[in-house]
VMD Tcl script that builds the backbone (N, CA, C; Angstrom):
set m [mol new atoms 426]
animate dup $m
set s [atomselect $m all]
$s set {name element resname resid chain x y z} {
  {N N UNK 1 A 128.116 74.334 128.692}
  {CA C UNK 1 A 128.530 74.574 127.331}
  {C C UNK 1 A 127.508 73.965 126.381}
  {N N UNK 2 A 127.110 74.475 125.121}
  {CA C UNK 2 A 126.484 74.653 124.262}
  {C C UNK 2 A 126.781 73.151 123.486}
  {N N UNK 3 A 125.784 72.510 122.681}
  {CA C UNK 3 A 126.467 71.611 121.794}
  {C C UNK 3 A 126.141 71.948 120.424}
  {N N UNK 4 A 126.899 73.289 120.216}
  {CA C UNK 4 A 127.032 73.704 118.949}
  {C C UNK 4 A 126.860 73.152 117.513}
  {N N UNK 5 A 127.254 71.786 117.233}
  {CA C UNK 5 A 127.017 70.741 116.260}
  {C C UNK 5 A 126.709 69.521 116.352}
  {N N UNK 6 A 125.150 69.378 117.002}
  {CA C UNK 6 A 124.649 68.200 117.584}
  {C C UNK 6 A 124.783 67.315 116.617}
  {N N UNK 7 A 125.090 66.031 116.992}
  {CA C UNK 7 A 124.974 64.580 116.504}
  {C C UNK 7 A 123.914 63.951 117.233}
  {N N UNK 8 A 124.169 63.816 118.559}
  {CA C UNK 8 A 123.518 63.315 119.756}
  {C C UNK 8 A 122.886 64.671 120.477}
  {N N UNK 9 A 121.995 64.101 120.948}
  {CA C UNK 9 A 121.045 65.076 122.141}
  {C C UNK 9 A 121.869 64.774 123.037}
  {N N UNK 10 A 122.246 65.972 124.099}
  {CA C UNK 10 A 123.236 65.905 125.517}
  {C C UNK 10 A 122.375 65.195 126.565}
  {N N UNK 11 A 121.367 65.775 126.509}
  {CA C UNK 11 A 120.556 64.574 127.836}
  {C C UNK 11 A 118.964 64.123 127.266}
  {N N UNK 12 A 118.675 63.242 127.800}
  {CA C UNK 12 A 117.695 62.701 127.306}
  {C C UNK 12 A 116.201 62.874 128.054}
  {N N UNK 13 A 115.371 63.121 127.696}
  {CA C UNK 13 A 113.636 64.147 127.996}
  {C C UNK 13 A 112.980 63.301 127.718}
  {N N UNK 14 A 111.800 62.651 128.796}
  {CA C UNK 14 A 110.811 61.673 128.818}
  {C C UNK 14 A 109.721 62.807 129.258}
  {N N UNK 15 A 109.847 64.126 129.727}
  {CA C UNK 15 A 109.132 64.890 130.090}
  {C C UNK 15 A 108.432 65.783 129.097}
  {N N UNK 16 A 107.514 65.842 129.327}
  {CA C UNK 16 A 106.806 67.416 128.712}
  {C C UNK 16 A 106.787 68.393 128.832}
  {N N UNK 17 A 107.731 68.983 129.466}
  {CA C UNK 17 A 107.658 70.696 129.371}
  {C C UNK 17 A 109.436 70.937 129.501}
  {N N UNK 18 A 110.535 70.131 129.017}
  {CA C UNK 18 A 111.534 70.220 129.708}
  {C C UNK 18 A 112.618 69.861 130.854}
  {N N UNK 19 A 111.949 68.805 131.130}
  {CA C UNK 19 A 112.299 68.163 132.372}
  {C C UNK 19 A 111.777 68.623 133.671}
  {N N UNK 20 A 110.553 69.645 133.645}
  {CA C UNK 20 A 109.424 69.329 134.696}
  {C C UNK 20 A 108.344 69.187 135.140}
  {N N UNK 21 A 107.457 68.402 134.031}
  {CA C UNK 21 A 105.989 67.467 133.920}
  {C C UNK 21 A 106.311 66.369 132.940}
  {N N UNK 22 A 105.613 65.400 133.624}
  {CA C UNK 22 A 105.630 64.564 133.347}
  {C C UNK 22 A 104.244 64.021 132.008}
  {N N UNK 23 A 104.627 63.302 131.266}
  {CA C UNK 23 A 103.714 62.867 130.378}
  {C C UNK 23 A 102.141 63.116 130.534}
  {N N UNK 24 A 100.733 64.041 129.830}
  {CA C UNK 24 A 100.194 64.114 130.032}
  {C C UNK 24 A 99.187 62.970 129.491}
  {N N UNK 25 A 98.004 62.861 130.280}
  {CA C UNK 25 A 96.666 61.738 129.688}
  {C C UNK 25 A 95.795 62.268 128.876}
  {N N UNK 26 A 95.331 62.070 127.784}
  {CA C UNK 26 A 94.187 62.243 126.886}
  {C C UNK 26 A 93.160 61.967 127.132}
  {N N UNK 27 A 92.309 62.601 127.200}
  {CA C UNK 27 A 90.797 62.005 127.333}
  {C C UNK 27 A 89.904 62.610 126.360}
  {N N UNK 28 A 90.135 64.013 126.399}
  {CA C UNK 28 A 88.898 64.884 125.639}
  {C C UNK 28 A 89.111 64.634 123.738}
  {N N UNK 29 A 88.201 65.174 123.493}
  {CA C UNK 29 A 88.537 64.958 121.924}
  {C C UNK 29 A 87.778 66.025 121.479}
  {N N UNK 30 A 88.196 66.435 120.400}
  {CA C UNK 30 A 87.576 67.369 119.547}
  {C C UNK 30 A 88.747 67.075 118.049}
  {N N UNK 31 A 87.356 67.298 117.020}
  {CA C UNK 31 A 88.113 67.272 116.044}
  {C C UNK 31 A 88.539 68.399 115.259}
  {N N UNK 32 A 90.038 68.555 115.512}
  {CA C UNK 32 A 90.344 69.795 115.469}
  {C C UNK 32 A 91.537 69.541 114.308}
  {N N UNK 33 A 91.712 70.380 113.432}
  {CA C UNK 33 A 93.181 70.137 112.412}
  {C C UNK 33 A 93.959 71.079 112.323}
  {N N UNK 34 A 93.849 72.432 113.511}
  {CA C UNK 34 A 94.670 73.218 113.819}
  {C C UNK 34 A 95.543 73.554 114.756}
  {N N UNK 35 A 95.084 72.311 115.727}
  {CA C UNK 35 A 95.495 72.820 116.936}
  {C C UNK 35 A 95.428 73.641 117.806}
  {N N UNK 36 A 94.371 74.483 117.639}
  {CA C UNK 36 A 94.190 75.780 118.533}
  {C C UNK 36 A 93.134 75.436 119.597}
  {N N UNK 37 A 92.672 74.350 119.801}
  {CA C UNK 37 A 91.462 73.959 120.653}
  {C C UNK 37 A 92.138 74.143 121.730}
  {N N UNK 38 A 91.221 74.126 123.297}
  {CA C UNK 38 A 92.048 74.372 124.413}
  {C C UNK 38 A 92.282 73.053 124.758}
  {N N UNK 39 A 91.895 71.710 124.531}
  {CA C UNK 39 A 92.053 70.356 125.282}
  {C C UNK 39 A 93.545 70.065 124.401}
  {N N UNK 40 A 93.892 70.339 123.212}
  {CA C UNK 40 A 95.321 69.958 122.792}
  {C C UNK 40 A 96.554 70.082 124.339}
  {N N UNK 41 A 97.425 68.865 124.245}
  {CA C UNK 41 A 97.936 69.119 125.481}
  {C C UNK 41 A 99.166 69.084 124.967}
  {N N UNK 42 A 99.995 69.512 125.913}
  {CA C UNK 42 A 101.550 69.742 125.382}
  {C C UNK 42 A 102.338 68.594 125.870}
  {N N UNK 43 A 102.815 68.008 124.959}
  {CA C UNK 43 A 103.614 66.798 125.341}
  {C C UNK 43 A 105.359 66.707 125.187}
  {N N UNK 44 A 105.785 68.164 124.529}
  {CA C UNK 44 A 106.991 68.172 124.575}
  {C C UNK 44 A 107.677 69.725 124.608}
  {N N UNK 45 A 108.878 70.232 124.893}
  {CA C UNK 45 A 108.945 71.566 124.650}
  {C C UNK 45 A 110.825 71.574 124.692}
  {N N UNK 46 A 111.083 71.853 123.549}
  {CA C UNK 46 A 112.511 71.928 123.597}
  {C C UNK 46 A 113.328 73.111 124.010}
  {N N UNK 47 A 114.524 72.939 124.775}
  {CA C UNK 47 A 115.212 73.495 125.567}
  {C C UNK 47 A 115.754 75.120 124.632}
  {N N UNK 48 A 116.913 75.083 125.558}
  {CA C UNK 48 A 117.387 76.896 125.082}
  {C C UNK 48 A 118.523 76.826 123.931}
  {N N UNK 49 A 118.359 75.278 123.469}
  {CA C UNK 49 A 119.576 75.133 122.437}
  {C C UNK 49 A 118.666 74.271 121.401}
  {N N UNK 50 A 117.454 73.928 121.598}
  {CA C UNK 50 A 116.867 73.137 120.551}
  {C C UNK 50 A 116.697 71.817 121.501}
  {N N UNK 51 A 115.869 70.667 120.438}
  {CA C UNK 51 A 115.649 69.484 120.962}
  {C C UNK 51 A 115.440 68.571 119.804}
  {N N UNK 52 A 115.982 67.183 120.038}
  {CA C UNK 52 A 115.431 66.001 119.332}
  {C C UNK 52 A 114.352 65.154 119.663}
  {N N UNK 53 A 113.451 65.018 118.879}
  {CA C UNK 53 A 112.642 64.364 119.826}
  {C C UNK 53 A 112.277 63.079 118.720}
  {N N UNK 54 A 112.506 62.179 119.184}
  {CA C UNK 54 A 112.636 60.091 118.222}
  {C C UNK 54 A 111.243 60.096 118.383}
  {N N UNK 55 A 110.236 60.001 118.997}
  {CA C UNK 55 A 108.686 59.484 119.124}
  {C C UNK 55 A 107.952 59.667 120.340}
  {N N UNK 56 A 106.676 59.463 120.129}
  {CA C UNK 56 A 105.776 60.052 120.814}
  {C C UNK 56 A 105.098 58.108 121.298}
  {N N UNK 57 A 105.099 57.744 122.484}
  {CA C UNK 57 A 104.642 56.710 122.735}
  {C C UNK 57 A 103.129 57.022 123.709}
  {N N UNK 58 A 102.428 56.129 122.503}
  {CA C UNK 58 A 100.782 56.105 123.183}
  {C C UNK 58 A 100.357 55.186 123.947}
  {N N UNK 59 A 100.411 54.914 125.187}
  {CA C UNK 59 A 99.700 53.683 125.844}
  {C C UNK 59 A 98.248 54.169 126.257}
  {N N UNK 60 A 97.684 53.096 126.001}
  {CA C UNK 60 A 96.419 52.876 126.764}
  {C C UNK 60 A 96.208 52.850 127.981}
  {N N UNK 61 A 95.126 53.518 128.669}
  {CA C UNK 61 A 95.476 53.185 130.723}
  {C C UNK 61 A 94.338 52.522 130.724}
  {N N UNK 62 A 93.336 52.119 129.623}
  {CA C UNK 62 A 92.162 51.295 130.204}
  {C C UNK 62 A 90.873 51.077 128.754}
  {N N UNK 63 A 89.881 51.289 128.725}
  {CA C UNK 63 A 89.280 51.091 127.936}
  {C C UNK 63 A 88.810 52.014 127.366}
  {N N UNK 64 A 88.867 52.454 125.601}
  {CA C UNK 64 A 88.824 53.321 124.963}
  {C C UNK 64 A 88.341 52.763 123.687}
  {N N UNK 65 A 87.441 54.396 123.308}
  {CA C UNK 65 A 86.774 53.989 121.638}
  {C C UNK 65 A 87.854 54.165 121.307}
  {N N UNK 66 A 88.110 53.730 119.712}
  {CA C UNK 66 A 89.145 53.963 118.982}
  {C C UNK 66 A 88.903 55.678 118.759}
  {N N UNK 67 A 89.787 55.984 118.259}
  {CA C UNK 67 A 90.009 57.704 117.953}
  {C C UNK 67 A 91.786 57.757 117.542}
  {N N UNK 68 A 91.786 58.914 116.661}
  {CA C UNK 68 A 92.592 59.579 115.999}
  {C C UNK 68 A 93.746 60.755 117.094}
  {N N UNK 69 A 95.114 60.429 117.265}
  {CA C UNK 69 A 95.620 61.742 117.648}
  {C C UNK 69 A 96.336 62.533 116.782}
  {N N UNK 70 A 96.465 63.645 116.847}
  {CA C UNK 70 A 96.568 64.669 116.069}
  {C C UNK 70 A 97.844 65.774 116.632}
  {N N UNK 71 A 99.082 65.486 115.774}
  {CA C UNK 71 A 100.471 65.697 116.424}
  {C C UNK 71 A 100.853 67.359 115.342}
  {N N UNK 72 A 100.710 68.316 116.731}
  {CA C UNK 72 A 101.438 69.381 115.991}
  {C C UNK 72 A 102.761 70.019 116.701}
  {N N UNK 73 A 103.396 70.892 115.555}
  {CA C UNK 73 A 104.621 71.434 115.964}
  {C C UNK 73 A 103.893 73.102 116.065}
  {N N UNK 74 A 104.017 73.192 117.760}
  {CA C UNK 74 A 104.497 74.746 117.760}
  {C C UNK 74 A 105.352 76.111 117.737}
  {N N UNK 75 A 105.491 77.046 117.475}
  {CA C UNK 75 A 106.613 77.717 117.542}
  {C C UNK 75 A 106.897 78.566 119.200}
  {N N UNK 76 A 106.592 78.191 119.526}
  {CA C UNK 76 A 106.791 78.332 121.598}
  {C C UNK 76 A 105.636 79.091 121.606}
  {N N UNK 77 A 104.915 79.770 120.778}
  {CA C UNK 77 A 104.110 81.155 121.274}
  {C C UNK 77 A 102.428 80.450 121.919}
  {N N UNK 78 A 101.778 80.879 121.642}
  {CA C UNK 78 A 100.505 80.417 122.162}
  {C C UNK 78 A 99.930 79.389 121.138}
  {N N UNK 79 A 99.666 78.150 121.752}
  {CA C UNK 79 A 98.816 77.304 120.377}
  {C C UNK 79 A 97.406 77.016 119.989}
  {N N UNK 80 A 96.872 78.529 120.809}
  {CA C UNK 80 A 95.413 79.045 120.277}
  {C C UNK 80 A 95.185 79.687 119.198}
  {N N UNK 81 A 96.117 80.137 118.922}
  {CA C UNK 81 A 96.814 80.882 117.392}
  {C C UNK 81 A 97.129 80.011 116.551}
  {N N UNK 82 A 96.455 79.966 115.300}
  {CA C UNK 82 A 96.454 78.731 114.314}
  {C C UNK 82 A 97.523 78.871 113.176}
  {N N UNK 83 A 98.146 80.090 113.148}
  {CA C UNK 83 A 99.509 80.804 112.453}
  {C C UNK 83 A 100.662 79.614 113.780}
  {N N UNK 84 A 100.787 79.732 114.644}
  {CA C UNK 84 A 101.858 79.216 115.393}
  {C C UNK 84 A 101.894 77.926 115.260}
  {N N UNK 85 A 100.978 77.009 115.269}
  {CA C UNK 85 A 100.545 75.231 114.579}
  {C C UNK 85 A 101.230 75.120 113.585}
  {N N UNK 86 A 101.846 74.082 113.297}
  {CA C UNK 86 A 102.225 73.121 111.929}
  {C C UNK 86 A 101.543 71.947 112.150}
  {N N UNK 87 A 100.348 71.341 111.499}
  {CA C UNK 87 A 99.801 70.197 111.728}
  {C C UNK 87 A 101.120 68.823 111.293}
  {N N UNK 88 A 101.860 68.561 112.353}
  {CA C UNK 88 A 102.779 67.169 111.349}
  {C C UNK 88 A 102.360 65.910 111.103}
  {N N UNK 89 A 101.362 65.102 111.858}
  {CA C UNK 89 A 101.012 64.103 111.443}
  {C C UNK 89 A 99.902 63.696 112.457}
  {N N UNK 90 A 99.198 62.075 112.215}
  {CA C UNK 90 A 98.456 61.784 112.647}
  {C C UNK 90 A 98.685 60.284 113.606}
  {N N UNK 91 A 98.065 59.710 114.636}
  {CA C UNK 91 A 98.118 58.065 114.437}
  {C C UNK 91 A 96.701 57.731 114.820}
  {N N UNK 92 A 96.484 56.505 113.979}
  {CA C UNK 92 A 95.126 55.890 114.724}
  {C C UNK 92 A 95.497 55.215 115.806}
  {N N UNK 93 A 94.307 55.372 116.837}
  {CA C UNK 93 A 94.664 54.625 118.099}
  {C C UNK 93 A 93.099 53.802 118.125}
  {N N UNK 94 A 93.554 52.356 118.748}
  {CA C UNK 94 A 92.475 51.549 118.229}
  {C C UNK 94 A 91.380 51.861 119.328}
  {N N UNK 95 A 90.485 50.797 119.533}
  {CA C UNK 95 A 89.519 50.483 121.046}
  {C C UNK 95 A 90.169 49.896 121.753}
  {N N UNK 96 A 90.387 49.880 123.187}
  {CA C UNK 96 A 90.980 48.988 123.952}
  {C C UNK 96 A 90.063 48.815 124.959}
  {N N UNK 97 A 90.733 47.540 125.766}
  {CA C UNK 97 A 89.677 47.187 126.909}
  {C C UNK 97 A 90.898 46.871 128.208}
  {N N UNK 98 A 90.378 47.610 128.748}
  {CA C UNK 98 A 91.248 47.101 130.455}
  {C C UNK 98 A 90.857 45.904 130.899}
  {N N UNK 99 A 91.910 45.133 131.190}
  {CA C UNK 99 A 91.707 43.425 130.970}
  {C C UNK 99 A 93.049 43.232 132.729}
  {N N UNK 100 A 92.465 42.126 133.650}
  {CA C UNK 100 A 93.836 41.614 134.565}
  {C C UNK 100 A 94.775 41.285 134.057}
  {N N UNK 101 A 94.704 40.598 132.989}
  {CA C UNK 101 A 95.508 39.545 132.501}
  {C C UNK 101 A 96.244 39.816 131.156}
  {N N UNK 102 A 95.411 40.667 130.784}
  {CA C UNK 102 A 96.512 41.150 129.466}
  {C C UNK 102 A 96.946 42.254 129.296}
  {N N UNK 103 A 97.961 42.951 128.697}
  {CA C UNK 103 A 98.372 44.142 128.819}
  {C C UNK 103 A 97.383 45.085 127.895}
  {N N UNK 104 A 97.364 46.671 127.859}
  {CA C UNK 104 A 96.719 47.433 126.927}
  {C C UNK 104 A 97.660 47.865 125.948}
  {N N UNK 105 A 97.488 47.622 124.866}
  {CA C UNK 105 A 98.295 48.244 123.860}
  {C C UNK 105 A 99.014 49.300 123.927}
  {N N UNK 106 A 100.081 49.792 123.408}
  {CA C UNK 106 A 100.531 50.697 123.248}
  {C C UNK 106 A 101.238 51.438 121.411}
  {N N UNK 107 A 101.355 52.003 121.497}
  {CA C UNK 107 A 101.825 52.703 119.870}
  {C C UNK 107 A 102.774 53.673 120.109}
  {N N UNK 108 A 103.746 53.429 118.683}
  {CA C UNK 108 A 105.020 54.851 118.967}
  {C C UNK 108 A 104.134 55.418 117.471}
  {N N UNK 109 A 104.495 56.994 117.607}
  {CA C UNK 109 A 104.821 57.447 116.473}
  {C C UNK 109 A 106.216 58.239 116.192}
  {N N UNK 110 A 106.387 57.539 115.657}
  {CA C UNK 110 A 108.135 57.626 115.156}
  {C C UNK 110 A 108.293 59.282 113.949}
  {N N UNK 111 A 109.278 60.063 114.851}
  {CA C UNK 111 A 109.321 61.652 114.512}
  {C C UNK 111 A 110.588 61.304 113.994}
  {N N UNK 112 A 111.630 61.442 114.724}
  {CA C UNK 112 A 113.323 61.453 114.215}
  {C C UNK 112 A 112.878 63.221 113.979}
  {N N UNK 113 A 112.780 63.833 114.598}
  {CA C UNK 113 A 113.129 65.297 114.404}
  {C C UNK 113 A 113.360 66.107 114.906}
  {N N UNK 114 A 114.656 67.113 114.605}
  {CA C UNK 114 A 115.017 68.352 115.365}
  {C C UNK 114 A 114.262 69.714 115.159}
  {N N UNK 115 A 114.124 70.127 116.703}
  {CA C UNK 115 A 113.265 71.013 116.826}
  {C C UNK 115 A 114.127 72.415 117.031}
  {N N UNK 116 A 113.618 73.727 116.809}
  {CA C UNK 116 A 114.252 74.459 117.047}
  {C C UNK 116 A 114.088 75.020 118.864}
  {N N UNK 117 A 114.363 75.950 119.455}
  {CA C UNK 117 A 114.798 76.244 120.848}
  {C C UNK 117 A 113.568 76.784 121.001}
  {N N UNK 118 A 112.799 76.044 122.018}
  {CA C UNK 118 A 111.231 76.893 122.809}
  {C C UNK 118 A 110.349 76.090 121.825}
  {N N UNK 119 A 110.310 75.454 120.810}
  {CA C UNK 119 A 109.334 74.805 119.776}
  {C C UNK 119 A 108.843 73.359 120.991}
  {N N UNK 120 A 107.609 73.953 120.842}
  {CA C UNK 120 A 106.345 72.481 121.481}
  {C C UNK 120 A 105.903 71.540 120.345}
  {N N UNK 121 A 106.032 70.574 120.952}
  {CA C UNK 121 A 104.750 69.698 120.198}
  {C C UNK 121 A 103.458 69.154 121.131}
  {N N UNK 122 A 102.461 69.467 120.540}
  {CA C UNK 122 A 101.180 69.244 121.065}
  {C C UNK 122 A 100.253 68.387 120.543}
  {N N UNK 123 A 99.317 67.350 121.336}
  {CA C UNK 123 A 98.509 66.146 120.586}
  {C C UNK 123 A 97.158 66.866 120.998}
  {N N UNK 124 A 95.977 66.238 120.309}
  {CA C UNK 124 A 95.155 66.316 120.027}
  {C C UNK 124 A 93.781 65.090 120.076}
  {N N UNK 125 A 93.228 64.463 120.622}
  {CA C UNK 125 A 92.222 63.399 119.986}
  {C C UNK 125 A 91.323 63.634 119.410}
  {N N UNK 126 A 90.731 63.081 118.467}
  {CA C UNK 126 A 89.815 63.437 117.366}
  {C C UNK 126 A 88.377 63.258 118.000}
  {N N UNK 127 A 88.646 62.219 118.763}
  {CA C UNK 127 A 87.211 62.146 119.896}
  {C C UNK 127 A 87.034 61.896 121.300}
  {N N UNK 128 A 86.729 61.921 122.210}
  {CA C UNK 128 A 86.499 61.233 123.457}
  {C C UNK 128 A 86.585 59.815 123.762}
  {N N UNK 129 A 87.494 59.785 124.730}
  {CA C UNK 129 A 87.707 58.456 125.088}
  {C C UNK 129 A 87.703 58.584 126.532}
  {N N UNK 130 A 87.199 57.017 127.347}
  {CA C UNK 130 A 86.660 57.059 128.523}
  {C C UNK 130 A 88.024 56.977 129.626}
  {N N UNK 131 A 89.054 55.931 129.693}
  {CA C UNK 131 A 90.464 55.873 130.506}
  {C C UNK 131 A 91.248 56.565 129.522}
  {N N UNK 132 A 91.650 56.618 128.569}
  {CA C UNK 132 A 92.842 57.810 128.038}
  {C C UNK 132 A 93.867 56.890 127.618}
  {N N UNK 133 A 94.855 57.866 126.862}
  {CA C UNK 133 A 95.935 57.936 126.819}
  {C C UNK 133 A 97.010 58.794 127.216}
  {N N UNK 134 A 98.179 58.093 127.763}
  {CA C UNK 134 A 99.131 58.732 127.890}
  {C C UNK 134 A 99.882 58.802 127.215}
  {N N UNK 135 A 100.944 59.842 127.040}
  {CA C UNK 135 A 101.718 60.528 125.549}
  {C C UNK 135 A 103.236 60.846 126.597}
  {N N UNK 136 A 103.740 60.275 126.230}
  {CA C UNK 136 A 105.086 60.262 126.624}
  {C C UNK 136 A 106.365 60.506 125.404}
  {N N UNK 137 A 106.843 61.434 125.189}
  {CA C UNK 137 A 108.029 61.853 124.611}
  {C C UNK 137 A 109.324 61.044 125.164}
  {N N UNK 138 A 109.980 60.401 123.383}
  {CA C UNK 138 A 111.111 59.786 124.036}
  {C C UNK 138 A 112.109 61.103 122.651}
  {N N UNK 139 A 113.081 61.513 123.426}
  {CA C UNK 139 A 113.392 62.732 122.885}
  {C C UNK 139 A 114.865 63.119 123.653}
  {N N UNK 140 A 115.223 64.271 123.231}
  {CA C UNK 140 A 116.711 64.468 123.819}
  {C C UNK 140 A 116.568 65.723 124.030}
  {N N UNK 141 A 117.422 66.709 124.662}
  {CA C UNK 141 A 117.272 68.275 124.697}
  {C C UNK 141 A 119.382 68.425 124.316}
  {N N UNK 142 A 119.564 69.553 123.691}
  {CA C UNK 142 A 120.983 69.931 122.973}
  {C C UNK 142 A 121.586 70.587 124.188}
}
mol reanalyze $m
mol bondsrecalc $m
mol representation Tube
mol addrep $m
């Protein structure tokens, strides 16, 4: 059954495509403000009733120039097509260094937003970075 007048998301999506991939890594960069590049990766995709999705969490896996990611909303169709992109926002992500002893940073960017049914969101880096980031959706599906 349907949750016709969401308050709450019915189950909760750490995945990227729906509940079957898991969070993708960043590495490539291009500076792109449409989203239509092919390295943009898909980090979220809401279900057959819509989706909430609270934030996009960036960890570091190791040592990286600083660089820019670049957060868009798609409308399910192809996001080589720069009509289907909504550019929504940005975060800086600093330099990091892979260290034993200390942890690598991490960053949310905080969405609070409902998506409509089949709508992706896709990131972007503005440049190349050497270990990456991973982009993990903390989010709900209706």
């Amino acid at each position: 059954m349907a949750n016709n007048a969401p308050i709450f998301s019915k189950a909760g999506d750490v995945s990227s495509n729906n509940g079957t991939g898991m969070a993708p890594t960043l590495t490539t960069g291009n500076n792109n403000y449409d989203g239509t590049n092919a390295s943009a990766a898909l980090v979220y995709t809401a279900g057959a009733s819509g989706g909430f999705i609270q934030r996009l969490r960036f960890k570091a896996i190791g040592t990286n120039v600083p660089t820019v990611a670049r957060i868009f909303i798609n409308n399910g169709s192809t996001h080589t097509t720069a009509a289907n992109n909504s550019f929504y926002g940005e975060i800086s992500l600093p330099a990091t260094t892979a260290a034993s002893t200390t942890a690598t940073i991490e960053e949310d960017y905080i969405m609070n937003l409902a998506i409509d049914a089949s709508f992706t969101i896709y990131v972007i880096l503005a440049t190349t970075v050497a270990a990456g980031w991973v982009v993990t959706p903390v989010a709900g599906q209706y």
